[in-house]
C-alpha positions, 0 to 999 in steps of 0.5 A, spaced: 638 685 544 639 692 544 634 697 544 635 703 540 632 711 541 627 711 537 623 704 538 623 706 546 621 713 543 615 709 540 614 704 547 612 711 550 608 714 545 604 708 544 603 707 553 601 714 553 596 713 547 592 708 551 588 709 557 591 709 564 598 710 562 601 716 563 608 719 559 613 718 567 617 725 568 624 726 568 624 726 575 619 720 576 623 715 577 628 717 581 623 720 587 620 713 587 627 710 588 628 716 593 622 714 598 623 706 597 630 707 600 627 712 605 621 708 607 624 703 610 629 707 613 624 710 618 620 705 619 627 702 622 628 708 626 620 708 628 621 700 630 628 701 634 626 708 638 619 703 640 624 698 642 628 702 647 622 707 650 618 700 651 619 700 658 618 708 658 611 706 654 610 701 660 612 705 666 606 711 662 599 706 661 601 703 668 601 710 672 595 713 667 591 706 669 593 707 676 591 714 677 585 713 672 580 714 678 582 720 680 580 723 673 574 719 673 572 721 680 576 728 682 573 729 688 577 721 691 583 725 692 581 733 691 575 733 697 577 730 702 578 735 707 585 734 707 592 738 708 592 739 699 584 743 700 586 746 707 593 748 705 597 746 698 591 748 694 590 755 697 597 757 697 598 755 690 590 759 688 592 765 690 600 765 688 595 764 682 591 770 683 596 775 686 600 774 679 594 775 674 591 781 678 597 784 681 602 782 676 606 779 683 609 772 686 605 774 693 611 774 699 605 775 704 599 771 705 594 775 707 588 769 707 589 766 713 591 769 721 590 776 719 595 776 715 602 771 715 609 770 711 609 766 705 616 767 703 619 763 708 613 758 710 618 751 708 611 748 705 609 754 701 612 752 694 612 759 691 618 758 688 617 750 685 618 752 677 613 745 675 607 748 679 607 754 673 602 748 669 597 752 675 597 758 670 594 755 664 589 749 667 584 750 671 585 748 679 582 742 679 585 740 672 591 741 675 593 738 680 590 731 678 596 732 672 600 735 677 599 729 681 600 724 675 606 728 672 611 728 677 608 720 678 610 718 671 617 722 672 619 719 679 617 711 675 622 714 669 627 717 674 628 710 677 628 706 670 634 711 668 637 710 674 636 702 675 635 700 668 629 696 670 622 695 669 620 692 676 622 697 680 619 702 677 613 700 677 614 699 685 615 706 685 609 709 682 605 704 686 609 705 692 603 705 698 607 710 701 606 715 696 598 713 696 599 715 704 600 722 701 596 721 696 590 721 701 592 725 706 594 731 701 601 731 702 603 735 696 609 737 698 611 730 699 608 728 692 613 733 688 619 731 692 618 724 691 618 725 683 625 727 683 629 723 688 630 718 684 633 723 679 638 727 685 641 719 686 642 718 678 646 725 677 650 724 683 652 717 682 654 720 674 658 725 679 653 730 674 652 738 677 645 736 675 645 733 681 644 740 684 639 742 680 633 735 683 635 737 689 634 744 689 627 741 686 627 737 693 627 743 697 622 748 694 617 741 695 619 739 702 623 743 706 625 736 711 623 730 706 631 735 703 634 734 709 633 728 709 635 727 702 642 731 704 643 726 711 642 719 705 647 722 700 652 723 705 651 715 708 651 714 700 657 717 699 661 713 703 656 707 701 659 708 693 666 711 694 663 719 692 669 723 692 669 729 697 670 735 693 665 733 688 658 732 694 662 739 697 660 742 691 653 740 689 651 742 696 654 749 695 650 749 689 644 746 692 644 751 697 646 757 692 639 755 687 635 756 694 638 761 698 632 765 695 627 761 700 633 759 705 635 765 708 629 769 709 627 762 713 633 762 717 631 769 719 624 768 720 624 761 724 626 764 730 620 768 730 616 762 730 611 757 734 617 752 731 621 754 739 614 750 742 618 743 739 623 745 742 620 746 749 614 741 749 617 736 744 611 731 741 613 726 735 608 722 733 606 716 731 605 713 738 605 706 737 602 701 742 607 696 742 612 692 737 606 688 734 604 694 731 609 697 726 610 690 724 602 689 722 603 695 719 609 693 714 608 687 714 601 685 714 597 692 713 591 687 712 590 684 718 588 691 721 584 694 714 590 698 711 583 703 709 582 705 716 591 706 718 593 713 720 597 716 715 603 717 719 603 710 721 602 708 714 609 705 712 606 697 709 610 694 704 606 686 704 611 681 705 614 681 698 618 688 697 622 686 703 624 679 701 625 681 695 630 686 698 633 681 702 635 677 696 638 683 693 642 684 699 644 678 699 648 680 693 652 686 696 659 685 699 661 684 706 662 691 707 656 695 703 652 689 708 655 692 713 654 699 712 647 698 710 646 694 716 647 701 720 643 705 716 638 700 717 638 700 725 639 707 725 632 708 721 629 703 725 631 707 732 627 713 728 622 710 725 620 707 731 620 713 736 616 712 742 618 704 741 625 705 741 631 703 746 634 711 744 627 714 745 630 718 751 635 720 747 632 722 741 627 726 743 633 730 747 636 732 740 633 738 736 633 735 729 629 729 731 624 734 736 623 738 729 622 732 725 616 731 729 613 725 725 618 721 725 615 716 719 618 722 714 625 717 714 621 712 711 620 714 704 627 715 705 628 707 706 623 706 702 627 708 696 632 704 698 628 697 700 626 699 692 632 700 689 636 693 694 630 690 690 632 692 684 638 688 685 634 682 684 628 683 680 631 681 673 632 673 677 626 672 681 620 675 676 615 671 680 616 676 687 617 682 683 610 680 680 608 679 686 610 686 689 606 689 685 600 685 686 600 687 694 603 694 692 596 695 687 591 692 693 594 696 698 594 702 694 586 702 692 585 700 700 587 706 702 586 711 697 579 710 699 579 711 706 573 714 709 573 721 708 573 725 715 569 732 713 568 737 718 562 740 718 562 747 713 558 753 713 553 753 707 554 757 701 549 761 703 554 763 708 559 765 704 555 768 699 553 773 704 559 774 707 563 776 700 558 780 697 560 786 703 564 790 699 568 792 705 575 790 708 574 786 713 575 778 716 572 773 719 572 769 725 568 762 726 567 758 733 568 752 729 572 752 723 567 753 718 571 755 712 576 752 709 582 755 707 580 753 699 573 757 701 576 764 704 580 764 698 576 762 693 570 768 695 576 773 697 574 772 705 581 774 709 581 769 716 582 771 723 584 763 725 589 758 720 592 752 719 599 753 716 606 750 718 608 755 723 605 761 725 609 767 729 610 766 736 607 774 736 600 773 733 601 765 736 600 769 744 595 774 741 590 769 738 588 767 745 585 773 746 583 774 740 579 766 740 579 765 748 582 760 748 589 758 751 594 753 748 602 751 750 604 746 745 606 746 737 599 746 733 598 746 726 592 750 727 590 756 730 587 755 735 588 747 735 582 743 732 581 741 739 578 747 741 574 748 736 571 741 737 570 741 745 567 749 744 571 752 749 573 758 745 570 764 747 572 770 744 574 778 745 570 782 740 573 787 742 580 785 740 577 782 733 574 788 732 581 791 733 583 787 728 578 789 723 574 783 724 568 784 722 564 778 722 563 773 727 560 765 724 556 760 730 552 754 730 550 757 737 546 763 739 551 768 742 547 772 746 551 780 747 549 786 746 554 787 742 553 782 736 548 782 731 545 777 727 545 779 721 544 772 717 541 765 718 542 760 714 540 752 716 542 753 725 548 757 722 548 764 725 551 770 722 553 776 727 557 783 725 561 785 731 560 792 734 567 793 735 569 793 728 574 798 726 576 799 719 584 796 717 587 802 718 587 809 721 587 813 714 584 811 708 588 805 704 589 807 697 591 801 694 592 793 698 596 787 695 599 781 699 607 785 698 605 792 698 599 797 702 599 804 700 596 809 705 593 817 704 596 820 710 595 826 708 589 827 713 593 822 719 590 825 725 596 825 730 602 821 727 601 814 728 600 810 722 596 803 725 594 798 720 590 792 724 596 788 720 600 782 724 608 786 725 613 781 721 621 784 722 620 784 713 615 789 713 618 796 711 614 803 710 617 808 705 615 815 704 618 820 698 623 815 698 626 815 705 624 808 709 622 808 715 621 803 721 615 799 722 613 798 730 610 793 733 605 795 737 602 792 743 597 788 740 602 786 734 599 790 729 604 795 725 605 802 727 609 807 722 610 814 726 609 818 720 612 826 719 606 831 718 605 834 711 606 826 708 602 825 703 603 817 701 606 812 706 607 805 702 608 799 706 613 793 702 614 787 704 621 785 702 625 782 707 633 784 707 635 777 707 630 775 701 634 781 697 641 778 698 637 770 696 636 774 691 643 775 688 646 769 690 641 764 687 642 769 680 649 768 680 649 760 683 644 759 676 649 763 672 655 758 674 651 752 674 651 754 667 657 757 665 659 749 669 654 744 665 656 748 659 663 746 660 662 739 662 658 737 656 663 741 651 669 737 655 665 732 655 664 733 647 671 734 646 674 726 650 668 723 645 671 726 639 678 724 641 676 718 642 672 716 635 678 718 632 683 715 636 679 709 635 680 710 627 687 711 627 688 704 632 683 700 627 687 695 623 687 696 615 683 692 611 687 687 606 685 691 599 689 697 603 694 694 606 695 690 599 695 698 595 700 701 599 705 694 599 704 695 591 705 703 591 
C-alpha cells in the first residue's frame, strides 16, 4: 500500500499533538545516521590503536609500578649522599639558576674549587636538551620524572627495536640500571634511554641515528666511546656498510663539536694526565669466584651490600636465556659474538685478567678506570641475544624478570653511607654574610647540593677533573699532599684520617673568608665567630677581598671590574686562571696572566675605566659553528630522505594498482565495447 502526502501529513501532526512526540527536522534524521555510521568507526579505531600500543601500555604500568617507591618515598634514591646529590643535581640547579638570573647557560662553575670550567667537564650535561624538564619542575620533582622518563623510553626503544615485550621489560629492570640508580650515576641514567634507539636508526641505515648518539655523548662522555667501539663491532656483525657509519660518525661528531672541542682543548690542562702516569682501574677483585658470584648469584653475597662498580648481577636466567638465543645464530655471527665476548671479559675482569699487564699499559683502558662501564654494553647484548628466544621459552623469560625485579629492590635499598654534615644553623650563618667570599671545611662538611642551594662558593670540590694548576696548588691551600687521580679534592681519604692542615694565608688570598672545624683550632689568626652542636665557625684574618678593584657586576661567564681607581696596573682576581678567560676594555682584548698562585692577572692601561673579564673559550666559538651547520644538514638530510622516501611509496601503490588484475565485470565491459 502506498502511502500518500497528505496521510503522512496527518501521521506527523497527530505525533506532535501528543505528548513526548516532537515534530523531527529536516536534518534529524540524516545526523542520526551520520553518527550511527561514525561511532563505530571510531570505537573500531579506539580498539586497534589499543591493540597495537598494548605492550607500550605494558611496558609504561610496569616502569610506573617499578619506580613507585621513588615517588612514595623520594629521599631512597635523592639523599643518599651520592654522585646525583654531590655532582649531577648541583651542575643541573645552578645551570638553572644562572638562566633565570642571568638569562645565560653558565660555562664556568664558580660553586666548587674556587672556581673550575663547566663547558668542557665530559659529565656536565649542560648542553643535554631533555634536562629542559628541570626548568619548569621543581628539583626533586624533576629528577624522579627524569629518572622515569628516559626508563620508560630505553623500554620503548627496545620494543621498537626487537618487537618484543620481554625484552623490555629486562631492560627497564636491568639490575645494572638500579646500580646506577643507587650510586647517583645520572649521566649513565640518560644514556642508558637512548642506546637502544642509536642501534634501531643504524640497523634502518637512519641519519637519525646521529641524533641518539649525540644524546649518548652530552650524558656520558665514556658510556659514547663505548657506544661508538659496539657499532663498529656491530657493523661487521650486521654487514652496515662503510659509508653510511662514516657518515653518521661525521654527523655525530659535528652535533657535539660545540662540547668536543673545548674538551680536547682543556683536558691536557687537567688531573686526567695523573691516569696515565699512576693508572689504577677498579674494581679490584679477590679471585675468580668473585665476579662470577657477583653475576651469577649476587644473593650468596647480599646483593644489598655489593660495591657499585662490582655490581654486574643478572641471576641465572638472562644468561641461559641468552645462550639459547645464541644458539640460533649462524656459525659466523657465533664466532664473531664469541670474540666480542672474550674481549669484554679480559676488561671486565681487570686485575683478574691474563691481559691485565698489558691493558693497564694501554691509555684508553688507563682512562676507562672503572672497568665494569663495558658491561652496560654486554648488558644490551645479553638483553638483545635473549631476545632472540624469549617468544619459545616464556617460562625463562618470566623467570628473568623475577630475578631482575628482586635484585632491583635489594640494591636499590642498600644502606646509605652519609657522612657527616654541618647543621643548617651552619650554613644559616654563613649565607647571611652579604659579602663575597668562600668557605674551606676540614671535613667535607657541605655537600656541593648545599653550597649551591645557600649560594656558598667552595675552596675543596668533587668533580670529574679538576686543573692540574689549582690540582698543585690545593695542597698548599688544605695542607694536604696527594700524587694519584682523585674525584675529590682533597681525596676523602684526607678528610677522614685529619691529616689537613691548612695555610690561612694562602686561603685568605683566595678570598676564603670562613673556616668549618669539628675541632678547636687554636691560632691567633682565627676567630671563632659560631658554635653550633661541637661544630665551630672560624673567620680567617688573612681574608682578602675577590679582587684589587671593586667588582661591578659577577656572573659565572662574565666578571666587570671598576679600574678606574686601580692602584698600579695589575688587575688581580682571587679566581683560578683557565686558558678561556679572556679581558676586554673598550672593545680591545687583552690577555689573561697566571699569576704564581694561579689566580689571573690583567695588566691594565692607566686611565681604564671598566676592565670585563668573559669566559668563552675559542674552541667553543668554532663548536659553535660547526654544531649549527651539522644541525642544518642533518635536516636538510632527514627532509630529503623521508621526501625520497615519500616519493618510492607512492610509486609503489601505483605500480601495485597498475599491476593488479582487472576484475571479471571490467574485463567483460571492455571485451563488449
Amino acid at each position: 500500500m502506498v502511502e500518500t502526502a497528505n496521510s503522512k501529513n496527518a501521521k506527523l501532526e497527530s505525533r506532535a499533538a501528543n505528548p513526548g512526540w516532537e515534530v523531527p527536522s529536516a536534518r534529524a534524521t540524516p545526523k542520526r545516521v551520520r553518527n550511527a555510521k561514525l561511532y563505530p568507526i571510531l570505537i573500531r579505531a579506539t580498539m586497534t590503536i589499543i591493540q597495537k600500543a598494548r605492550n607500550q601500555m605494558v611496558i609504561f604500568l610496569f616502569v610506573l609500578a617499578l619506580q613507585l617507591p621513588f615517588f612514595l618515598n623520594p629521599s631512597l634514591i635523592l639523599d643518599r649522599g651520592n654522585d646525583l646529590q654531590e655532582f649531577f643535581w648541583p651542575i643541573i640547579e645552578f645551570t638553572k639558576s644562572t638562566i633565570f638570573t642571568h638569562k645565560q647557560i653558565p660555562l664556568w662553575y664558580n660553586s666548587i674549587l674556587s672556581g673550575t670550567p663547566l663547558l668542557p667537564d665530559p659529565q656536565s650535561m649542560i648542553f643535554y636538551l631533555p634536562n629542559i624538564i628541570f626548568l619548569f619542575l621543581p628539583m626533586r620533582e624533576g629528577f624522579l620524572i627524569s629518572i622515569f622518563l628516559h626508563t620508560l623510553a630505553g623500554g620503548l626503544g627496545v620494543y621498537l627495536l626487537t618487537k618484543k615485550l620481554y625484552p623490555s621489560l629486562f631492560y627497564v629492570s636491568a639490575p645494572a640500571l638500579a646500580g646506577a640508580i643507587e650510586a647517583g650515576h645520572f649521566g649513565i641514567i640518560t644514556a642508558w634511554a637512548w642506546l637502544p634507539f642509536a642501534l634501531h636508526f643504524v640497523l634502518k641505515r637512519s641519519y637519525l641515528a646521529a641524533a641518539f648518539l649525540a644524546l649518548i655523548f652530552y650524558s656520558h662522555v665514556l658510556i659514547f666511546a663505548l657506544t661508538l667501539a659496539a657499532l663498529s663491532f656491530m657493523a661487521v656483525y650486521k654487514g652496515i656498510e662503510f659509508t653510511y657509519l662514516v657518515k653518521i660518525y661525521l654527523l655525530t661528531f659535528g652535533l657535539v663539536a660545540v662540547v668536543l672541542f673545548p674538551m680536547l682543548e682543556w683536558s691536557p690542562d687537567t688531573t686526567r694526565f695523573l691516569l696515565r702516569q699512576n693508572p689504577d682501574t677498579f674494581p679490584k677483585w679477590r679471585g675468580i669466584v668473585e665476579p662470577a658470584g657477583a653475576l651469577f648469584a649476587p644473593w650468596t653475597t647480599n646483593a644489598g651490600t655489593i660495591r657499585t662498580d662490582k655490581f654486574i648481577s643478572t641471576g641465572m636466567g638472562l644468561p641461559l636465556l641468552a645462550f639459547l638465543g645464541y644458539l640460533t645464530l649462524d656459525r659466523k655471527k657465533k664466532y664473531l659474538l664469541a670474540v666480542f665476548g672474550v674481549g669484554a671479559a679480559l676488561i671486565l675482569l681487570n686485575n683478574l685478567s691474563p691481559a691485565f699487564p698489558l691493558l693497564v699499559n694501554f691509555d684508553p683502558f688507563k682512562l676507562l678506570r672503572v672497568t665494569t662501564r663495558v658491561w652496560f654494553i654486554v648488558l644490551a647484548a645479553l638483553i638483545l641475544l635473549a631476545s632472540r628466544a624469549s617468544d619459545k621459552h616464556k617460562f625463562i623469560s618470566a623467570l628473568v624478570v623475577v630475578e631482575f625485579l628482586i635484585l632491583w629492590f635489594t640494591h636499590i635499598q642498600k644502606p646509605v653511607d652519609a657522612r657527616p654534615l654541618a647543621p643548617p644553623a651552619v650554613t644559616d650563618f654563613i649565607k647571611n654574610d652579604p659579602e663575597q667570599f668562600r668557605v674551606f671545611c676540614l671535613t667535607r662538611c657541605i655537600s656541593q647540593r648545599d653550597a649551591v642551594q645557600n649560594n656558598l662558593e667552595l675552596i675543596d670540590g668533587y668533580s670529574t677533573l679538576t686543573q692540574t694548576n689549582y690540582y698543585r696548588h690545593s695542597w698548599q691551600l688544605t695542607g694536604g699532599f696527594w700524587d694519584y687521580y682523585s674525584l675529590s679534592t682533597p681525596p676523602i681519604g684526607l678528610y677522614k684520617n685529619g691529616s689537613l692542615g691548612p695555610n690561612l694565608r694562602s686561603l685568605g688570598e683566595y678570598n676564603t673568608k670562613y673556616i668549618i672545624s669539628k675541632r678547636e683550632l687554636p691560632d691567633e689568626n682565627l676567630s671563632e665567630v659560631f658554635k653550633d652542636r661541637g661544630w665551630h665557625v672560624y673567620e680567617n684574618g688573612f681574608f682578602v677581598p675577590r679582587s684589587n678593584a671593586a667588582l661591578i657586576g659577577y656572573s659565572p661567564n662574565k666578571i666587570t671590574v671598576d679600574t678606574s681607581r686601580l692602584e698600579g696596573k695589575s688587575l688581580v682576581m682571587a679566581e683560578v686562571y683557565s686558558k678561556g678567560w679572556r679581558a676586554h676594555i673598550g672593545g680591545r682584548e687583552l690577555p689573561v696572566l697566571e699569576a704564581p698562585n694561579t689566580q689571573r692577572v690583567v695588566e691594565v692601561p692607566e686611565g681604564t675605566g671598566q676592565t670585563e673579564l668573559r669566559y668563552s673559550p675559542k674552541s667553543f666559538e668554532a663548536g659553535k659553528a660547526v654544531t649549527g651547520s651539522t644541525i642544518i644538514v642533518l635536516g636538510i638530510s632527514l627532509l630529503h630522505t623521508k621526501s625520497q622516501y615519500a616519493r618510492t611509496k607512492l610509486f609503489s601503490k601505483s605500480r601495485r594498482k597498475a599491476l593488479r588484475p582487472k576484475s571479471k565485470r571490467s574485463y567483460t565491459k571492455a571485451k563488449t565495447s
